[in-house]
C-alpha positions as CSV (number, residue, x, y, z in Angstrom):
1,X,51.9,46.2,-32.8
2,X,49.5,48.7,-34.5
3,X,47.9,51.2,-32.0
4,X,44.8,50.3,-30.8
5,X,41.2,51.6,-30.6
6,X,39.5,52.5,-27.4
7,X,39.4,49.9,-24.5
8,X,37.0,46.6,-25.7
9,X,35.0,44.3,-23.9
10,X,36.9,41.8,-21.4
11,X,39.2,39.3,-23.2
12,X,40.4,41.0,-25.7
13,X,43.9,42.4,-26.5
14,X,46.3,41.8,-24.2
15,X,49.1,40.0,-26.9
16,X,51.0,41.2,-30.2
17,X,50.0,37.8,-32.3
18,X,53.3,38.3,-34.5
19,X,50.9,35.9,-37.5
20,X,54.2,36.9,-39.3
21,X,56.5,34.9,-37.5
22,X,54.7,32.1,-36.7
23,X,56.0,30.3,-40.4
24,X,59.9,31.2,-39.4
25,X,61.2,28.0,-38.1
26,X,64.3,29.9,-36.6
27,X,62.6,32.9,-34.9
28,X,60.5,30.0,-33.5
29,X,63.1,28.0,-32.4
30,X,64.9,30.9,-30.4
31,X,61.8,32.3,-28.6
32,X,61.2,28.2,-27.2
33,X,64.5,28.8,-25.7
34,X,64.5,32.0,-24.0
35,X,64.4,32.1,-20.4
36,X,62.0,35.2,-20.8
37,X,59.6,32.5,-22.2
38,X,56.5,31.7,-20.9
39,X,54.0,28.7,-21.6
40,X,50.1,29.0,-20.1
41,X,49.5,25.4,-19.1
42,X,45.4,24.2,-19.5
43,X,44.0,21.0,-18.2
44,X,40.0,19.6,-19.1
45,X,39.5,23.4,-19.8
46,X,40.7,24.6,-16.8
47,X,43.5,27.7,-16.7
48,X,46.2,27.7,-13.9
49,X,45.5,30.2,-11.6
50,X,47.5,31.0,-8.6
51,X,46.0,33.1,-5.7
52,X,42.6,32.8,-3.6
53,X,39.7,32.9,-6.3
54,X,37.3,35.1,-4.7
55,X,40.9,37.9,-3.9
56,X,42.5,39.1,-6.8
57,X,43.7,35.9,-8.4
58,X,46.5,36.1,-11.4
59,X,47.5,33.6,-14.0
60,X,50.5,31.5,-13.4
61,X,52.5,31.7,-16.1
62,X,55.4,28.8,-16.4
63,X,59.0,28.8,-17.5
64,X,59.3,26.4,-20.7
65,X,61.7,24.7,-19.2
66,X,59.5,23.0,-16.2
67,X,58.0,20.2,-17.8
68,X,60.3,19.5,-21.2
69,X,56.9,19.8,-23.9
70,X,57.9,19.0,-27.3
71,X,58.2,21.9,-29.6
72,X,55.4,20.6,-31.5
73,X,52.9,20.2,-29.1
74,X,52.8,24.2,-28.7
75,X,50.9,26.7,-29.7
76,X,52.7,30.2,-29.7
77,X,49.9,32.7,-28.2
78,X,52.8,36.0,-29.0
79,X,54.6,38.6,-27.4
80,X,54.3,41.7,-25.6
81,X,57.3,43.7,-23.5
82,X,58.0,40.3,-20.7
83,X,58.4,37.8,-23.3
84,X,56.6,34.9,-25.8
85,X,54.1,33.1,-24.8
86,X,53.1,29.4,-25.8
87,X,49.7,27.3,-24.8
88,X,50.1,23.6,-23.7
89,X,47.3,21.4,-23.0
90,X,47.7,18.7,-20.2
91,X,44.2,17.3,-21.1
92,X,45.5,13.4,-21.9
93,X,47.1,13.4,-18.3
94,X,44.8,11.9,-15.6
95,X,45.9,14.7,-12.8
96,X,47.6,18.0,-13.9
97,X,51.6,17.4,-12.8
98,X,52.4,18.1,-9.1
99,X,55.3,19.8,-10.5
100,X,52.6,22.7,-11.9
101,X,50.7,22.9,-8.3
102,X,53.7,23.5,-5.5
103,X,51.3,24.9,-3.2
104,X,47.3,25.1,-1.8
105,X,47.2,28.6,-3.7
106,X,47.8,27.4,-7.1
107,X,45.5,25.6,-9.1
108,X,43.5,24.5,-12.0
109,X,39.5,27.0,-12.4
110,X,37.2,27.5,-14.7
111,X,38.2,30.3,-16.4
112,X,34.6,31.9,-16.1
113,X,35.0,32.2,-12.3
114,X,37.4,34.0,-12.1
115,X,38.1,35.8,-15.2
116,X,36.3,39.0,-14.0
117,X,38.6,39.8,-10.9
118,X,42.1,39.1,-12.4
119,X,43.9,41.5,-14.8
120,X,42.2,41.9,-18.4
121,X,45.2,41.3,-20.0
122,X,46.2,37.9,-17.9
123,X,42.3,37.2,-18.5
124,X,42.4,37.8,-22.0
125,X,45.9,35.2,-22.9
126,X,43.9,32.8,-20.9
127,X,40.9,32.9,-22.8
128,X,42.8,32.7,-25.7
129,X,44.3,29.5,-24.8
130,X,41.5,27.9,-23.4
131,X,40.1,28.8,-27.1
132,X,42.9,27.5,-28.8
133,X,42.9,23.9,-26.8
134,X,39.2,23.4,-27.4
135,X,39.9,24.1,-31.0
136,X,43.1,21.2,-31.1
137,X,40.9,18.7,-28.7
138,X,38.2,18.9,-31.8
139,X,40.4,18.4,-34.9
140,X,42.3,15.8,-34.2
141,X,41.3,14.3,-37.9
142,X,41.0,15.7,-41.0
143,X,37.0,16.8,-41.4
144,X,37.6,15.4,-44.8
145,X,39.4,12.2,-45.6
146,X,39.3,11.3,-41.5
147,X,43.1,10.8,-41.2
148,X,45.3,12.6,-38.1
149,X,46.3,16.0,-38.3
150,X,49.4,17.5,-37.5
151,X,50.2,21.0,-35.7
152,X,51.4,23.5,-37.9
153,X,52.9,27.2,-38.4
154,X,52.8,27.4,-34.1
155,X,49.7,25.6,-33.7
156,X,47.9,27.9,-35.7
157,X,47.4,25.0,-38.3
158,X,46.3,21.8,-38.1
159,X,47.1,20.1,-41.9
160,X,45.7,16.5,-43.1
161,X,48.9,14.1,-43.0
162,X,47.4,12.0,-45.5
163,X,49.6,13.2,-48.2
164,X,46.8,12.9,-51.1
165,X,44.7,14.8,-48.7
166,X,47.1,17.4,-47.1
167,X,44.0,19.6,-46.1
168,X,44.4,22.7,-44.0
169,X,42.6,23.4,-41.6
170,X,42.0,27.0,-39.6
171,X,40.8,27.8,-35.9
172,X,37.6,28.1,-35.9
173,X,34.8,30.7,-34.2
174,X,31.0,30.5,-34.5
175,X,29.5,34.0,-34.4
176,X,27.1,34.5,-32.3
177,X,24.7,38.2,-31.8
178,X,23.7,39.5,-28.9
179,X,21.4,42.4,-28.7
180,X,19.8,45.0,-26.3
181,X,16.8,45.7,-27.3
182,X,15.1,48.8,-26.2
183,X,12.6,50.9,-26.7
184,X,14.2,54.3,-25.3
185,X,13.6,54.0,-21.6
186,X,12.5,50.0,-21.3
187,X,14.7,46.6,-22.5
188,X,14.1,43.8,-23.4
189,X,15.9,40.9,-20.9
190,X,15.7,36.9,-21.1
191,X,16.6,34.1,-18.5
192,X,17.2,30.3,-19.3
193,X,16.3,28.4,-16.4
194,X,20.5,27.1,-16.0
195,X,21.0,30.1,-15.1
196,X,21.9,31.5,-11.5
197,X,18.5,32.0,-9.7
198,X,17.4,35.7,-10.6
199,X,20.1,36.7,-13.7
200,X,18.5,38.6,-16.9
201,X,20.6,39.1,-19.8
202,X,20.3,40.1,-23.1
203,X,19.0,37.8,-25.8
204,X,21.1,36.5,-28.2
205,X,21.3,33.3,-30.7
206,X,24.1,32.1,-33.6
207,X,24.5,33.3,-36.8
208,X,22.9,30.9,-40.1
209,X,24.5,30.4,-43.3
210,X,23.9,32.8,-45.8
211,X,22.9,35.9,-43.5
212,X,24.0,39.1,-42.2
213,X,24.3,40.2,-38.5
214,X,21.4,42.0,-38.9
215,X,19.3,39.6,-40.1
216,X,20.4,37.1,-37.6
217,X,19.3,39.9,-34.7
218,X,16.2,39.9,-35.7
219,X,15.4,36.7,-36.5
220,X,16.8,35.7,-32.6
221,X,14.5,38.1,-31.1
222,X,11.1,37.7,-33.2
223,X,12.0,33.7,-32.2
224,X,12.1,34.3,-28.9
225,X,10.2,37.0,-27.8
226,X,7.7,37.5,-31.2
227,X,9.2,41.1,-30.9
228,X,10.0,42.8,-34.4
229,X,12.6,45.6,-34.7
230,X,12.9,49.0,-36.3
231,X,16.7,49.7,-36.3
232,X,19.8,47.4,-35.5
233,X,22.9,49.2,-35.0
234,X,26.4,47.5,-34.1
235,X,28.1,47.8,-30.8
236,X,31.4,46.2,-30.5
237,X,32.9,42.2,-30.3
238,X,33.9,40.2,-27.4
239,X,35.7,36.5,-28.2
240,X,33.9,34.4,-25.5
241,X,35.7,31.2,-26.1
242,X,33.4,29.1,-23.5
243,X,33.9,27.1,-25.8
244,X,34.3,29.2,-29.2
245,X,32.2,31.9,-29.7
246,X,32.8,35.4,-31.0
247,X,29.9,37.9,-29.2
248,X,29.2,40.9,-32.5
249,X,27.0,43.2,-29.8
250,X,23.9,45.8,-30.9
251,X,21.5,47.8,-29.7
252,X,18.0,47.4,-31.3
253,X,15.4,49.7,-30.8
254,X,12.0,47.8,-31.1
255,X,9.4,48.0,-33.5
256,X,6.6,46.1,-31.5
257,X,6.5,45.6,-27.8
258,X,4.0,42.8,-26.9
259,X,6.1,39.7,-26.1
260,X,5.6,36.1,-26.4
261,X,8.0,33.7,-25.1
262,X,9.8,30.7,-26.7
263,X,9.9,28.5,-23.8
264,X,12.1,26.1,-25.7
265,X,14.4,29.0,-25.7
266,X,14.0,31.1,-22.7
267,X,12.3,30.4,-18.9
268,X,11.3,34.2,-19.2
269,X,11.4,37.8,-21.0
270,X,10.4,41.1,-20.0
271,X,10.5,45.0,-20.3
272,X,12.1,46.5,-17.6
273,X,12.4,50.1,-17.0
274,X,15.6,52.2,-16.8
275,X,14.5,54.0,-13.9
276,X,14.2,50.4,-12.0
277,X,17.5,49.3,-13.6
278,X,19.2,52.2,-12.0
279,X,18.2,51.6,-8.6
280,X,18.0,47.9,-8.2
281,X,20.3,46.3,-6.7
282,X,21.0,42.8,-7.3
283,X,19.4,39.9,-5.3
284,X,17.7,36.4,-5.6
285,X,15.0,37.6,-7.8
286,X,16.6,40.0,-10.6
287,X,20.6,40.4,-11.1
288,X,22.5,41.9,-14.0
289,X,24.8,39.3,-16.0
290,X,28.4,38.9,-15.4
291,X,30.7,41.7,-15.3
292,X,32.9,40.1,-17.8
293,X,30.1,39.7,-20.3
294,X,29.2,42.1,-23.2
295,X,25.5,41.4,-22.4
296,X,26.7,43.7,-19.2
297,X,28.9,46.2,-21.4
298,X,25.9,46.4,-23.5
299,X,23.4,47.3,-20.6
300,X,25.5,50.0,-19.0
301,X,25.8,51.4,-21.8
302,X,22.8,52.3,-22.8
303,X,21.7,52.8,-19.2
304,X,24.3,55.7,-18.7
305,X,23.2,57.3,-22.1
């Protein structure tokens, strides 16, 4: 595996993907068999986590071997030094197998609640799978002649079985931006009103067809706030499969500063100063976005600048 840059935003890395070996029928073949292996078992979206969820929780990873899945219903995730590791979605059983849950401490979360206290790299195979399911669950038939797919290359393909047909199709992400805007020592935060009473976060909004990143951060924030921008530079990614996003983060430094709110996009927006950010600390009325969030990477970075 190549080396990698500095350390990104949570859920990523974590796995050597091995794309090369994923069309070699025998390599294949012998990793489904190793006792190193490993499968990551999902069920309705949900990861297998053993642990207490609020204490350090891990992800229980599960021998091959347990519940006897059909080669072809995996989808190799990779390697790294402990083994392979394959996704398996239980999502067609009515109750995850009791075989899976031997105890009160293991069970089946929401990835999002509990993402942020478990080990990034545990965190980040998880979110992976959970992308990788949602992807399967929704492609089930061919987007173009409407006959049943089949899983190839590991799971990485799902192809048209209609022979005339034979489409391939790819995993997909929707890119998404999400900006801090600022204009030096104020930023620009949002709230939807699902949110949990008192979060702010940074604004952000899918990319269109036919436009660049920068286009689509400005466009997002002059919808929703009437703010225009003088500069948009680019951050980093996060994949935020919840259910199959990829974040592409910036810092915008504002052109205009009177704001107007979309409130068939956002409850609220408003400048806050840096000064305030720094000494706040979070209750009922203002809190920072989730720690595993790069609308959070995104703020504490520019407030430690």
């Amino acid at each position: 595996m190549p080396d990698q840059p500095k350390p990104g935003n949570f859920y990523t890395g974590g796995l050597d993907r091995v794309s090369h070996l994923r069309k070699d029928p025998d390599w294949l073949a012998e990793r489904r068999a190793h006792p190193t292996s490993r499968f990551i078992p999902l069920w309705r979206g949900q990861n297998l986590i053993i642990g207490p969820e609020t204490d350090a929780p891990r992800a229980q990873f599960v021998p091959l071997q347990t519940l006897g899945i059909p080669d072809t219903e995996l989808t190799l995730l990779g390697t790294d030094d402990q083994g392979a590791y394959f996704a398996y979605d239980l999502s067609h059983l009515d109750e995850p197998p009791a075989a899976l849950i031997p105890d009160p401490q293991t069970q089946f979360l929401d990835l999002r609640r509990v993402g942020p206290l478990m080990p990034r790299g545990e965190a980040s195979m998880l979110a992976y799978a959970r992308g990788m399911a949602y992807w399967h669950q929704r492609h089930r038939f061919c987007g173009v002649c409407g006959h049943p797919t089949r899983a190839d290359e590991a799971g990485h393909v799902l192809r048209c079985t209609n022979e005339a047909c034979a489409t391939p199709h790819f995993p997909r992400t929707d890119p998404a931006v999400i900006m801090l805007v600022h204009d030096c020592d104020r930023c620009l935060l949002g709230r939807q009103k699902v949110w949990a009473p008192g979060m702010y976060s940074t604004l952000a909004g899918f990319v269109e067809p036919g436009e660049s990143l920068e286009e689509a951060v400005a466009r997002e924030v002059y919808e929703e706030t009437r703010v225009t921008l003088d500069s948009v530079t680019y951050h980093s990614s996060q994949p935020w499969p919840f259910p199959a996003s990829l974040m592409l983060g910036f810092h915008a430094r504002a052109k205009t500063t009177d704001v107007t709110v979309d409130l068939s996009e956002l409850e609220d927006a408003r400048w806050y100063e840096k000064s305030w950010l720094l000494s706040h600390v979070d209750d009922e009325t203002f809190r920072l976005p989730r720690k595993d969030s790069i609308a959070r990477r995104l703020m504490e970075d520019w407030l430690g600048r």
